[in-house]
N, C-alpha and C positions, 0 to 999 in steps of 0.2 A: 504494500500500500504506500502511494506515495500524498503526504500532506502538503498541499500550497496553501498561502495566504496573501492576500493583499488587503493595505489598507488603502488603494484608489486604485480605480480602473483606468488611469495615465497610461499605463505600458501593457494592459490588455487584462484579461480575464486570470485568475491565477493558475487554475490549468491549463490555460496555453503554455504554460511554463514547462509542461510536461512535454517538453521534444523528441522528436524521434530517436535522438541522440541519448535521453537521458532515459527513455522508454528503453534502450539498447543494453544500457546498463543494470538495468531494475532486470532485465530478463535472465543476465548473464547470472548477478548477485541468487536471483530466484534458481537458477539449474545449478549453481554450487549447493544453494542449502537443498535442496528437493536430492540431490546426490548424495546428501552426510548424511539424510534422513530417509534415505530407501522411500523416498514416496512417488507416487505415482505422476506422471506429468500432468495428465487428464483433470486431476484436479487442481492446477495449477489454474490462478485469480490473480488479475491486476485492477486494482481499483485506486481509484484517486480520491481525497477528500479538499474540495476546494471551501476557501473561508475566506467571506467578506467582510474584512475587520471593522470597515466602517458603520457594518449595519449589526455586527459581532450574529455572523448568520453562517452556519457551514452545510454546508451539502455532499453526500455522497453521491460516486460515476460510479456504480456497480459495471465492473467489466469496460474499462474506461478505456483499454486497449487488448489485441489479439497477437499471440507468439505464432508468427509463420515456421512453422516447423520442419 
């Protein structure tokens, strides 16, 4: 799960902050732990929690992105 915040929407939405780049990373970090812990990939979940500080309001993306495998 990855936590964004912002307190203004100046520089965009706070999950846009979740790049492909950083989605790249959260998968790699995800197949080491899923490997130390014998678990199945199938149930492998990436969700995002974004939060708008200003209105102090968080929301979850259930399933906020997909591992092309």
């Amino acid at each position: 799960m990855e936590v964004k915040a912002r307190s203004s929407f100046a520089f965009g939405l706070p999950e846009e902050s979740v790049t492909h780049q950083k989605q790249q990373k959260l998968v790699a970090a995800a197949f080491i732990y899923i490997e130390s812990k014998l678990s199945k990939l199938e149930d492998m979940r990436f969700d995002v929690v974004s939060v708008d500080l200003a209105q102090e309001r968080p929301w979850l993306i259930t399933n906020a992105f997909e591992v092309n495998m």
